[in-house]
Each structure stands twice: as structure tokens, then as C-alpha cells.
C-alpha positions in Angstrom: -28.6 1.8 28.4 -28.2 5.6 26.7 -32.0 6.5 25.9 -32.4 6.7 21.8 -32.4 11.0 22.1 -28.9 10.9 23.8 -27.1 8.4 21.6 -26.4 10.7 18.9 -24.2 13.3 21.1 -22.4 10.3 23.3 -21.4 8.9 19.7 -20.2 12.4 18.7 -18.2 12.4 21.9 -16.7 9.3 21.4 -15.7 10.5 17.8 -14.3 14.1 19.0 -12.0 11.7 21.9 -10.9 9.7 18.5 -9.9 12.9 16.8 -8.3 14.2 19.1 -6.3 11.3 20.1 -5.5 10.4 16.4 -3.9 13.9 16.6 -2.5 14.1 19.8 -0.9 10.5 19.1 -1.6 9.3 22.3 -1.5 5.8 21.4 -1.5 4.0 17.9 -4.3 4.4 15.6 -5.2 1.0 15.7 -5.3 1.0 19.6 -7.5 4.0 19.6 -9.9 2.5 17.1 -9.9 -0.4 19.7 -10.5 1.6 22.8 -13.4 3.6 20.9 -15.1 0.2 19.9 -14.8 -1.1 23.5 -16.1 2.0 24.9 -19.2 1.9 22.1 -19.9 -1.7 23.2 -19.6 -1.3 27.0 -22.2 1.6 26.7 -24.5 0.1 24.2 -24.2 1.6 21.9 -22.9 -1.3 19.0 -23.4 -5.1 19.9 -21.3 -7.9 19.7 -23.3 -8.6 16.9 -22.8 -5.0 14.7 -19.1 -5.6 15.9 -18.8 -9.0 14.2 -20.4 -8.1 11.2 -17.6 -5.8 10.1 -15.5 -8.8 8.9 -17.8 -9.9 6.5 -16.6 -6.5 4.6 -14.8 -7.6 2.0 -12.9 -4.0 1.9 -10.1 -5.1 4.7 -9.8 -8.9 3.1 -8.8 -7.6 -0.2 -6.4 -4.9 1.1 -4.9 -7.6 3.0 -4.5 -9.7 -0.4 -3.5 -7.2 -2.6 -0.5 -6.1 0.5 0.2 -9.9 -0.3 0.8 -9.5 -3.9 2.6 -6.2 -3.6 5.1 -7.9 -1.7 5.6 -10.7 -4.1 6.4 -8.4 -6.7 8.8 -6.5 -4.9 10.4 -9.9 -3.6 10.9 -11.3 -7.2 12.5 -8.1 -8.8 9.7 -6.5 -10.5 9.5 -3.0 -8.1 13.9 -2.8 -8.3 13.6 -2.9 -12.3 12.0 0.8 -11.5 14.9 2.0 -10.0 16.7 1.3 -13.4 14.3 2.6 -15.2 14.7 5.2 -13.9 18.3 5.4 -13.6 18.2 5.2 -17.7 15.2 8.1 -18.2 16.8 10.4 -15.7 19.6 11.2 -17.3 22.6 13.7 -15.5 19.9 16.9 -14.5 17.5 17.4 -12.1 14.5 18.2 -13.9 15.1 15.3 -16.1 15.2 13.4 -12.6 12.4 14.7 -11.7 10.6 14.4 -14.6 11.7 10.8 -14.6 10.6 9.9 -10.6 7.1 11.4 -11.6 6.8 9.1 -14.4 7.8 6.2 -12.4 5.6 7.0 -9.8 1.9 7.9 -11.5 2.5 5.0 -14.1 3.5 2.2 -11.4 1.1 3.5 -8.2 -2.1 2.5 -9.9 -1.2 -1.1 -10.4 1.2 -1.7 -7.1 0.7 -0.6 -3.8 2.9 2.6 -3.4 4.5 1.9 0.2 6.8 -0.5 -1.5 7.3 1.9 -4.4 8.4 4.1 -2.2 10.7 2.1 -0.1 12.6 0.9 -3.5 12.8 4.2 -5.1 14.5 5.6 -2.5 17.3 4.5 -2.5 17.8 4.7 -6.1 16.8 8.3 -6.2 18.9 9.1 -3.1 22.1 7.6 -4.8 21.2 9.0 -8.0 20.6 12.4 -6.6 23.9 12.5 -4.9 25.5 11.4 -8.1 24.0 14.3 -9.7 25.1 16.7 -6.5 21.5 17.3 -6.1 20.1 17.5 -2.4 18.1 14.2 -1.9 15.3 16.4 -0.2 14.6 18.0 -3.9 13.2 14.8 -5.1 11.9 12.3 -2.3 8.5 14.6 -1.7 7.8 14.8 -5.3 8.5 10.9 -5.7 5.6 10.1 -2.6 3.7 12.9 -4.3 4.1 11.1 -7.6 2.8 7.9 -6.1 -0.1 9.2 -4.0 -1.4 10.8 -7.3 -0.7 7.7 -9.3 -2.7 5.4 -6.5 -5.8 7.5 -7.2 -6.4 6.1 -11.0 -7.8 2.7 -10.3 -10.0 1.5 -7.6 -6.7 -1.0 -6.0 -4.3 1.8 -6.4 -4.6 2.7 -2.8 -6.2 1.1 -0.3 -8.8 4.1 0.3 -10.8 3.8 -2.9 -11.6 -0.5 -1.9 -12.4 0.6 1.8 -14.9 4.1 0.3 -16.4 1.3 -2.5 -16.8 -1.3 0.3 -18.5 1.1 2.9 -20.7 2.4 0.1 -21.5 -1.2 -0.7 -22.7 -1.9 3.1 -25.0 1.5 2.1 -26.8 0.5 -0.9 -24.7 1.7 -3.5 -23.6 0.1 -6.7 -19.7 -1.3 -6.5 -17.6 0.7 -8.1 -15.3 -1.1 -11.1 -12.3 -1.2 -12.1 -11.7 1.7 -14.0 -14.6 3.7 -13.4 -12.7 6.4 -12.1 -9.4 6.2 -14.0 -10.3 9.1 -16.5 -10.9 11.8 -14.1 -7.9 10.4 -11.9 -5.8 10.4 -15.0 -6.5 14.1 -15.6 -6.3 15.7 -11.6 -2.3 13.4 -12.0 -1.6 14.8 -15.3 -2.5 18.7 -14.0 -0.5 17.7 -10.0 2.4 16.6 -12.0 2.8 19.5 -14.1 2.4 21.0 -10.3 4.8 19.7 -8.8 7.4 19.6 -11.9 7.3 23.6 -12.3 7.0 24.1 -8.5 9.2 22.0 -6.4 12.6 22.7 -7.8 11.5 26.9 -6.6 9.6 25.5 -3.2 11.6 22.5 -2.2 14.7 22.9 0.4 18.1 21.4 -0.3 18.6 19.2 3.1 21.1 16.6 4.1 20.4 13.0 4.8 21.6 11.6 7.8 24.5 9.6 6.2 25.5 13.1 4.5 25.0 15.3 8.3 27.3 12.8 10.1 30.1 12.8 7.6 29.8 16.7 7.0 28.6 19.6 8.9 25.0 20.2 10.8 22.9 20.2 13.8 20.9 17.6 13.7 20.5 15.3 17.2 21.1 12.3 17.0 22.5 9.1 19.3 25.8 7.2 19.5 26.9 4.0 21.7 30.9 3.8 22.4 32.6 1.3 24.2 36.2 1.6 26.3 38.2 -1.2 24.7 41.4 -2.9 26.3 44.7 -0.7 26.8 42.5 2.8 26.4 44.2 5.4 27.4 40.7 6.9 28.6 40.2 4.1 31.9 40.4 5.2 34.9 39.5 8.8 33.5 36.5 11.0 34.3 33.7 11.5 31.4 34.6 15.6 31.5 38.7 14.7 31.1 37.3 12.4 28.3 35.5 15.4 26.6 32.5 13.1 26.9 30.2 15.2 28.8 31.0 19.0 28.2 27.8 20.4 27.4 27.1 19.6 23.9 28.1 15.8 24.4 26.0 14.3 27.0 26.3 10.2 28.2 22.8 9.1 28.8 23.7 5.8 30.1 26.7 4.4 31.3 26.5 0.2 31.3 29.0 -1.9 32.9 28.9 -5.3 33.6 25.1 -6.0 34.8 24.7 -2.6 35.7 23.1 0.3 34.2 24.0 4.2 35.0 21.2 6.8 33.9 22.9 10.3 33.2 26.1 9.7 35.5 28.1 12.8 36.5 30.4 14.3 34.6 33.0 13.0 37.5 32.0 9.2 36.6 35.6 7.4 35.7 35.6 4.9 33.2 36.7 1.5 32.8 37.6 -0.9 30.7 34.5 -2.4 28.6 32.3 0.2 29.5 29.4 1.0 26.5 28.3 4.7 26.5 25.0 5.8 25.2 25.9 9.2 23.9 23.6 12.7 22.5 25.2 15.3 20.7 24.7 17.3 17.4 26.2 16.0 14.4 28.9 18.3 14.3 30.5 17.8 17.8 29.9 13.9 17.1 32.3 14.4 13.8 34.6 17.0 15.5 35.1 14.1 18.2 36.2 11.2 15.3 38.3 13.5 13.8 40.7 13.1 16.7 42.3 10.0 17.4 39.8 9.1 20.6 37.4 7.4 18.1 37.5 4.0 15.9 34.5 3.2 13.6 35.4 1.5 11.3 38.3 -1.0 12.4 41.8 -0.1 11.9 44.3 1.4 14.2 43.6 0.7 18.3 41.4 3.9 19.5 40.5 4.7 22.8 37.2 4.9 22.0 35.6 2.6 19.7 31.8 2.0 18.1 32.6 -1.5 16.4 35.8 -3.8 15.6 34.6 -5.5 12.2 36.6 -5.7 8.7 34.9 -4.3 5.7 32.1 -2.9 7.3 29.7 -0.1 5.5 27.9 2.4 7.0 24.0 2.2 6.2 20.9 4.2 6.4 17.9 2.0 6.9 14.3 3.7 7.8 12.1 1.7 10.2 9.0 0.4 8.0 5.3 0.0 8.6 5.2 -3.6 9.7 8.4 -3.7 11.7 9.0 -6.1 14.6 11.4 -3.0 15.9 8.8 -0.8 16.3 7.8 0.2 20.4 11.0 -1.5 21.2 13.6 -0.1 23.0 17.0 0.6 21.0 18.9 -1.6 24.0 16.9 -4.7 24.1 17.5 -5.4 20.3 21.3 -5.9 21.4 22.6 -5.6 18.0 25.7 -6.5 18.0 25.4 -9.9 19.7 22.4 -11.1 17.6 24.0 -9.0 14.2 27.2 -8.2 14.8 26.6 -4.5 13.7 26.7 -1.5 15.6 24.0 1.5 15.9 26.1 4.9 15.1 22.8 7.2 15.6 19.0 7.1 15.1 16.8 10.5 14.5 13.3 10.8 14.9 11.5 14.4 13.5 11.5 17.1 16.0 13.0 14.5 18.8 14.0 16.4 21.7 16.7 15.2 24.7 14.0 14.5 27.3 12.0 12.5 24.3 15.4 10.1 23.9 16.9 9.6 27.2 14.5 7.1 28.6 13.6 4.0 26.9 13.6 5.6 23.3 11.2 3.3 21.0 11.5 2.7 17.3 8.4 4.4 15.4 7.6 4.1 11.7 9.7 6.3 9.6 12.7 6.5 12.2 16.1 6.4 10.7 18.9 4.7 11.6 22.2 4.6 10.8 24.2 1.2 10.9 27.7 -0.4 10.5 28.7 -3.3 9.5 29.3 -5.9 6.6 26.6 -5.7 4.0 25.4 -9.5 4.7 25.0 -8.6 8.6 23.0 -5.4 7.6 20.7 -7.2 5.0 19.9 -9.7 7.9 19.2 -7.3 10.4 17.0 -5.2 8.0 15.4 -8.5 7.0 14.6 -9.6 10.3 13.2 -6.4 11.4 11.3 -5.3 8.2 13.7 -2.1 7.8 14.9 -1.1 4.6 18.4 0.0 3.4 17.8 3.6 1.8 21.5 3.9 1.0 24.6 1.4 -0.2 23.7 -2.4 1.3 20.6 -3.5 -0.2 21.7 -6.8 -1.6 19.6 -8.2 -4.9 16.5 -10.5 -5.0 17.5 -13.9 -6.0 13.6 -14.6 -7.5 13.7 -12.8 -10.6 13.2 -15.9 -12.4 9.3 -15.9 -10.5 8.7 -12.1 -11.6 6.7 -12.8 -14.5 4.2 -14.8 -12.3 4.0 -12.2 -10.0 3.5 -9.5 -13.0 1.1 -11.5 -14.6 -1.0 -12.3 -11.1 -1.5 -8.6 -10.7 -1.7 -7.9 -14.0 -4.8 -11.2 -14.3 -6.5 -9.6 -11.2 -6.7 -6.5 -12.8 -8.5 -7.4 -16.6 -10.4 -10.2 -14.8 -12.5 -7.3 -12.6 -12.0 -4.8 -15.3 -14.2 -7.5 -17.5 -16.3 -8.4 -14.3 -15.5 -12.3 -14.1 -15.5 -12.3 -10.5 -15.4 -9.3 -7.7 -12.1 -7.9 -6.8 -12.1 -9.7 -3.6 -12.3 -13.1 -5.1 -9.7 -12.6 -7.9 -7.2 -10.5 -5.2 -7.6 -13.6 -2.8 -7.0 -16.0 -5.7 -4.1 -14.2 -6.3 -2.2 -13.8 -2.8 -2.9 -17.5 -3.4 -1.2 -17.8 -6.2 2.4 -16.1 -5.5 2.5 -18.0 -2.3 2.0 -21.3 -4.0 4.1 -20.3 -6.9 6.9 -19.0 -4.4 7.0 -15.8 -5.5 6.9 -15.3 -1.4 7.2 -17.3 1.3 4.2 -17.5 3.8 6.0 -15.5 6.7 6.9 -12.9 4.3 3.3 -12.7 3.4 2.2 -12.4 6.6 4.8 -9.7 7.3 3.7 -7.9 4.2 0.3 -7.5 5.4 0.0 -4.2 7.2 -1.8 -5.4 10.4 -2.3 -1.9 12.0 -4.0 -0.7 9.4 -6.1 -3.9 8.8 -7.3 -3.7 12.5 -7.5 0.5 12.2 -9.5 -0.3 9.4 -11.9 -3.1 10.9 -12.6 -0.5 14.2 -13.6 2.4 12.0 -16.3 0.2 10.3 -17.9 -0.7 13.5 -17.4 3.1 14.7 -19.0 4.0 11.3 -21.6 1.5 12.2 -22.5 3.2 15.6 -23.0 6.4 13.6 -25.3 5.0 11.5 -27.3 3.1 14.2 -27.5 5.9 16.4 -28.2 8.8 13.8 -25.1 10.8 14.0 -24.6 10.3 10.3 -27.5 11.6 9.3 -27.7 14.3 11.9 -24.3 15.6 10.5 -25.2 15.2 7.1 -28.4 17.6 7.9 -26.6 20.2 10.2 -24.3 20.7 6.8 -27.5 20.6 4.4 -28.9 23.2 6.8 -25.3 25.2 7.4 -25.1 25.2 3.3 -28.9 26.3 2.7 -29.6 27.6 -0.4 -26.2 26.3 -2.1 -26.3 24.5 -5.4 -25.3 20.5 -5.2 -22.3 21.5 -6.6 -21.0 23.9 -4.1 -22.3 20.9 -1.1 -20.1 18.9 -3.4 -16.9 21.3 -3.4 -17.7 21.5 0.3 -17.3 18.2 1.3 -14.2 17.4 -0.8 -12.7 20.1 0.8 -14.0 18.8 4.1 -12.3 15.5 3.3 -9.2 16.6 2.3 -8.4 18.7 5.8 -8.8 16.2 7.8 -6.9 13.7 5.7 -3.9 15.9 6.6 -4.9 15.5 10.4 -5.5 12.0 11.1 -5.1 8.8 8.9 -6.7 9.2 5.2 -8.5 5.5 5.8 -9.8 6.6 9.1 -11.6 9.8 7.5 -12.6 7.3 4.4 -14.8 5.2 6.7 -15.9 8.3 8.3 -17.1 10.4 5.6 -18.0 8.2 3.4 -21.7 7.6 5.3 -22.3 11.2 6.2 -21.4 12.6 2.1 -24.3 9.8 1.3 -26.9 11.4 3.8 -25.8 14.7 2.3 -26.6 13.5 -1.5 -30.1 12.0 0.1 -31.2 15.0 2.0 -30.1 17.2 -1.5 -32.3 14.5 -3.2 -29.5 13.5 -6.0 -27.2 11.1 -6.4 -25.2 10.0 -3.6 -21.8 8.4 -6.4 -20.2 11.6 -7.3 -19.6 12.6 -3.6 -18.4 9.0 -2.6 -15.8 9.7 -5.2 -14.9 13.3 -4.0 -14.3 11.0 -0.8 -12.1 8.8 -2.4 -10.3 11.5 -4.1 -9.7 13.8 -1.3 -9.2 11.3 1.7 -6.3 10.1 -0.7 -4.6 13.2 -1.6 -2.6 13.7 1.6 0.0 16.4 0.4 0.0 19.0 2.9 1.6 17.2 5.8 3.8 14.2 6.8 1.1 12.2 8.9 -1.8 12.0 6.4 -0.2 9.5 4.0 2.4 6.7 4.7 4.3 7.7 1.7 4.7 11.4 2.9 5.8 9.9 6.4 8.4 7.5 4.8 10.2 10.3 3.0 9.7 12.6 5.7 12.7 11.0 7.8 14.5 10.0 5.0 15.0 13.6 3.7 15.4 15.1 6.7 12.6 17.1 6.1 11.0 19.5 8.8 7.3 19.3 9.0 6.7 23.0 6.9 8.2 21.4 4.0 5.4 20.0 2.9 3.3 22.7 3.5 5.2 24.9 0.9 4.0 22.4 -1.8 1.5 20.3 -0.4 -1.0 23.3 0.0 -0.7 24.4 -3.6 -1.4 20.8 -4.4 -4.7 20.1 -2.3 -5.8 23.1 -3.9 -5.2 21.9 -7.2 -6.7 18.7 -6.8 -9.7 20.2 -4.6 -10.7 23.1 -7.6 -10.1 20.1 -10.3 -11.9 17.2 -8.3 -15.0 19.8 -7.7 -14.9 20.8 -11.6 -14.5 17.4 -13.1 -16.8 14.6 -10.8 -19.8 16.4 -12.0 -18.7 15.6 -15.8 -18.6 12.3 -15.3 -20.8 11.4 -12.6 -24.0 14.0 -13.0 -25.6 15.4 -9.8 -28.9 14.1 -11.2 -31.9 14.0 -8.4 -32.8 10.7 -7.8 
């Protein structure tokens, strides 16, 4: 047992070896969270007890639910009509696109869960972009920007304002409604908008997807798998007579038969149903199918070809949140036996040779590029909770349910705007409901449910618990009362949002919401006034991930999609956390008075 004075600083280690693995990504969030919580509990420091009690938070039950009924309404149509919606305000420029997407994005967020936003406006916004000859990369940051600011209007906009409201909860506070914070909200995304309307067409980079990079002209690395069909002309030659390993092409593994051949020799002959696991740069990838080596799409017998199948497509599809593929090895999903379509090239951000060679994994955001008929693409993407973000997405065949699942979300939302029942009630009544109804089947609810983040969630309560218990919470709360002596409430307040808000950007924004949320209370105690306004600069800040790819799902859904690089988002995510730090400091106070108490 740790005596009482030491528990304080082995909690505050625990927390820094959380940080820093959070940042270092040594191992998922949610496995973190878990190691932390078995670490607190084999020391003492939480019991089995403290640990149990974090599932009678309602917080992770109704995020759970309200995943749920996001799902159903992207199942029976509702999220696609946005894509025409937008299709019809966007008109043939880019600012009207533009103008459009942020539209779409602040008006839906609030009401929908803006993951699945995201992953359905995409593809509309890509294909109308390209229509438009308009860089895809000009408008997918703006459209998770759009969303993000849209979430932060009502308390089930985004998942961070129910888990703040129900840690505040376990602390004494009032629950928050409905729309208690909907009027500042509405302001900070009216003023980001105008920000991001005037300033990402100047800030922005015109970048190629991966569909556009392999067709065209680049650098970008990527994989391809080839196979030596009967009567090649290649057998019997040596990968460098084949051009297949001359420095910029490299084979990274050579199967034949049962066996397996890691980074054979440029000397290595080939034979006759050999598959080749190949790395290059786009451009010596398409220099190589321009010759008459490679088939990809069927036709004329090649030497060389990546898969024999009539009126096949070629696909982008973007690994989601909740896929089975994720931390699975590209070669044990054996596509083409179990989907009959072939894997052209996958890219992960800043992926290196030595990071792809050996047992490359899926991760969330990772885009691949596919071939094959539509139906065999929408049944892998299906299967594996991808989604299509260019030509193959076939239609929902449940638009006859969508106004169940509109009016479920929309019920839930009057119902606990009037205060019939808690949120947590009415969202669990209503993940009920579209299941009955059959606005989604019960494995698709399951799948919709973001398990990570549900356990991620669960860990930091009981970690927040520890700081509580052992006083690190209100030992951090005094050393910044003490660091900020002699500054107004307002200026602790301005502090702590910007607080918030840099470590959003460095570790996941619910993570930081657990956090935070009990130390900005023991700073409003020890100031002697009222602890709500700097719970809401909590909420506000810890969802206003702009700055980087890794704060916000959103950001990291895009950031593959539009081939961003990781600055990008600097160039107009820093202008916004400014914006919504100076406006979040000057407007909380107005509506939530730092009154002593």
C-alpha cells in the first residue's frame, strides 16, 4: 500500500506514462487506458469497487445509444440526402462549394453524430470537387471543420459535451440540458465559418487523392500485389530482367505455392503463379502499366497481371473507426478468394519502407485502393466497415424507414429539451426503437457502436476517479490557482480553455474531457465562484480539435483521404483554435457569470 502523502505524485506518474504513450502511440488508446487502470488497481491506488462504479455513468451508455441511432439514420438514407443537398446548393464554383459543405456540416453535426457525416460527405464532395476541377484537399478539412464546429451546439452533438456533463454530474453539478449551450455555440460556429470560408481557399494546398496519384503523376508510396499468369513471357526470368526490382521498384515478398520469400534478390527467377508484393512511388508504378508487362483491368493477356475480372472499377475506400480490418495484416484478409477483388495499393501518412515491409496492419484512416465489380467491393467494404470515398457506393434500400429514424432523433431531442425524461433514458429508448423498427439490424448496431472509444472512455473515468481519491485533482487545480495568483477569474478561465484546447490536439479530445473536467471544478472552488462556466470552456475547447490530424476523428478521416501532410492543418487549424479560444473566453462569461458562490 502507497502511504496517503505519496499517492498524489505515483498518480501523476501514472498520468505523465498515459500522455506520453497516447502520444507516442505505443499502443491503442483504449489499451493504454486499460494498462493505466490495472496498474492503479495493482498498487492501490482505485479498488475493484471505484473501478465498477464507472459503469453506472450514464455518459458512455448514451454515447453508445446515440452511435446506435446515428447509424440507423445513415442506413435508411437520411445522412446520403446531404450529399444532394448539397450537390443542388453548391452550384459549379468553389466558394459556393464551400459555402455549401459548411452549411451542411454546422446545420446537420448538432443533431447526428459527425463521423458518419463525414464518411458520406466525402465522397460526394470528392466527386463533386473533381467535377468542378477543384483539388479534393481544398474542401475535405473545411467539411470536418464544418462538422466539429456544428457538434459543439447541443449537448449530443459530439460525444464530449455528454461525457464533461456526466463527469460533472459524478461532481455535484447540475446536468446540463439540451440547449443550454446552443447560443454561445451558435455564435463561436457562425464567427469559425466565416474563418474558414475567407481563409481556406488562401491557406489550403491543392493535393491529389490516391485514385488521382496512381492514374497521373507523384510520389507518393504506396503497395501493389502482381501475379505471373500462364504463358508469361516473364517465367523463368530474374526480378532485375523483369524491371521488378531496380531501385525504385522493390518486391517485398515473393509467394509461391506454400512458401513465402521476404525481400528475395534481385537474381530471384520467376515462375508461373507467382504473387509479388511490390513498393514503389506512384509514378514508376504508372510508368510500369503503361507498357504492355501489366494487366489491371482484364483485357488483352499481360505478363503481369493484378486481377482477371470483367467490368471491374477501381475504388478508394478508407479504413473506418470500428473496422474488423484494423491490426490485421493486408495478407491474411486474402481478398481475392473471400471477395474476388484485388488490392492495387494502400497508403498510410508518413509510412516509411521499413514501416510496410513486415506485417503491415490496417489503422483507422488508411486508404486503400481496390478493383473489382461494384457488388464485390460493396461486400468487402460491408464486411469490413470500410467505406467507398469514390465511384462504388451502392444505395440504401431502407429509405422507406427514414422517417422513423428522423423522427427517433428528432423525439429524443424535444423530449430532453422539455425534460420528460434524462437524455439517457430517451437515447436508450431510442436505439431501441430503430432496431425494432428495422431501421438497423442488431449486428449493424453493434458494429455502429464505437467500442474503443466506449472502453477509452470507461478507463479515463476510473483514472479520473484515482485523481480525485488521491488528491491530484485538487493539488493541480491549486498549483494553477497559485501559478495564476493575483489573476482575475476570467483570465484562470481564458487559461484553462486554452489549457484544454492544446492538449486536445495531442491526445484524444474525450481522454482530456475526463481529465480536465475535475481539476477546472477544483479551480472554480479554490477561486470561490462558480465551477459551470469552466466545465463549458471544457466542453468547448476539448472539442475544437483543429490544429492537427489526431485530436478529432473527423480531422483523421479526411486526413488520408486528402492526402494531406500533417502541417496542413496547422496552416488553418491554428488560426482557428485561436478564434474559438479568444471567442469562448469572451462569451461563457455572458452567459454563465463567474459569480462567487
Amino acid at each position: 500500500m502507497i502511504p496517503e502523502a505519496f499517492q498524489p505524485l505515483v498518480v501523476g506518474l501514472i498520468l505523465i506514462g498515459l500522455f506520453a504513450a497516447f502520444v507516442r502511440e505505443w499502443f491503442k488508446p483504449d489499451v493504454v487506458v486499460m494498462i493505466a487502470v490495472a496498474l492503479l488497481l495493482g498498487l492501490g491506488l482505485l479498488s475493484s469497487g471505484q473501478v465498477l462504479s464507472v459503469f453506472s455513468n450514464s455518459a458512455p451508455i448514451t454515447i453508445a445509444c446515440l452511435f446506435v441511432i446515428s447509424a440507423a439514420l445513415e442506413k435508411t438514407g437520411c445522412v446520403d440526402r446531404l450529399g444532394d443537398w448539397l450537390g443542388v446548393m453548391a452550384g459549379q464554383s468553389e466558394r459556393r462549394l464551400l459555402l455549401a459543405l459548411l452549411l451542411v456540416g454546422i446545420v446537420v453535426s448538432p443533431f447526428i453524430n459527425n463521423t458518419p457525416v463525414v464518411m458520406v460527405l466525402m465522397p460526394a464532395v470528392i466527386a463533386m470537387a473533381s467535377r468542378y476541377g477543384i483539388a479534393p484537399s481544398r474542401m475535405l478539412i473545411p467539411l470536418s471543420y464544418a462538422t466539429i464546429l456544428g457538434g459543439m451546439i447541443t449537448m449530443v452533438g459530439t460525444s464530449t459535451n455528454i461525457l464533461v456533463d456526466g463527469v460533472a454530474r459524478d461532481m455535484g453539478l447540475a446536468p446540463f440540458s439540451m440547449f443550454e449551450i446552443t447560443a454561445p455555440a451558435i455564435l463561436m460556429a457562425l464567427l469559425g465559418g466565416a474563418v474558414i470560408f475567407f481563409l481556406a481557399p488562401k491557406l489550403l494546398p491543392a493535393r491529389e487523392t490516391l485514385a488521382q496519384q496512381f492514374t497521373g503523376s507523384g510520389d507518393r508510396t504506396f503497395m501493389s500485389e502482381l501475379f505471373v499468369p500462364e504463358g508469361s513471357r516473364l517465367a523463368g526470368q530474374t526480378l532485375q530482367a523483369a524491371r521488378l526490382s531496380n531501385g525504385t521498384i522493390a518486391v517485398l515478398k515473393l509467394f509461391r505455392g506454400d512458401d513465402e520469400m521476404s525481400s528475395p534478390s534481385p537474381q530471384t527467377r520467376l515462375e508461373v503463379g507467382d504473387k509479388l508484393v511490390v513498393h514503389s512511388q506512384s509514378a514508376d508504378m504508372v510508368e510500369l502499366r503503361s507498357t504492355d508487362l501489366v494487366s489491371l483491368q482484364g483485357g488483352a493477356s499481360r505478363d503481369l497481371e493484378t486481377l482477371r475480372s470483367r467490368g471491374a472499377v477501381i475504388v478508394e475506400a478508407i479504413v473506418g473507426p470500428t473496422s474488423r480490418y484494423v491490426q490485421r495484416p493486408i495478407r491474411d484478409l486474402d481478398l481475392a478468394a473471400r471477395y474476388g477483388i484485388h488490392l492495387i495499393a494502400v497508403h498510410r501518412k508518413d509510412a516509411s519502407i521499413g514501416e510496410i515491409v513486415d506485417d503491415f496492419q490496417l489503422q483507422f484512416g488508411d486508404v486503400l485502393l481496390v478493383e473489382g465489380t461494384p457488388a464485390q467491393i460493396k461486400r468487402f467494404c460491408e464486411n469490413g466497415d470500410l467505406f467507398a470515398i469514390t465511384d462504388g457506393k451502392a444505395p440504401t434500400n431502407r429509405q422507406n424507414k427514414a422517417p422513423i429514424a428522423l423522427g427517433t432523433i428528432i423525439g429524443v431531442m424535444v423530449l430532453a429539451a422539455f425534460k420528460v425524461m434524462p437524455i439517457e433514458g430517451l437515447a436508450l429508448m431510442g436505439a431501441a426503437i430503430v432496431i425494432a423498427t428495422g431501421c438497423i439490424r442488431s449486428d449493424e448496431a453493434y458494429k455502429a457502436i464505437e467500442w474503443p472509444i466506449i472502453i477509452l472512455i470507461f478507463g479515463m473515468l476510473a483514472v479520473s476517479i484515482a485523481m480525485r481519491e488521491s488528491g491530484l485533482a485538487d493539488l493541480l487545480a491549486g498549483l494553477l490557482v497559485g501559478w495564476g495568483d493575483g489573476l482575475s477569474p476570467w483570465m484562470m478561465l481564458a487559461i484553462v480553455i486554452l489549457m484544454t484546447s492544446i492538449a486536445t490536439e495531442m491526445i484524444s479530445n474525450n481522454a482530456v474531457a475526463v481529465l480536465f473536467t475535475p481539476i477546472v471544478i477544483g479551480v472554480a472552488q479554490q477561486l470561490g465562484v462558480d465551477p459551470r462556466p469552466f466545465v463549458v470552456g471544457v466542453m468547448f475547447a476539448a472539442s475544437a480539435s483543429f490544429a492537427t490530424p489526431i485530436g478529432y476523428q473527423t480531422n483523421t478521416l479526411v486526413y488520408g483521404a486528402g492526402n494531406y501532410r500533417f502541417t496542413d492543418f496547422a496552416r488553418l487549424g491554428i488560426p482557428m483554435n485561436l478564434i474559438i479560444w479568444l471567442s469562448a473566453t469572451l462569451l461563457i462569461p455572458f452567459f454563465w457569470p463567474l459569480n462567487p458562490v
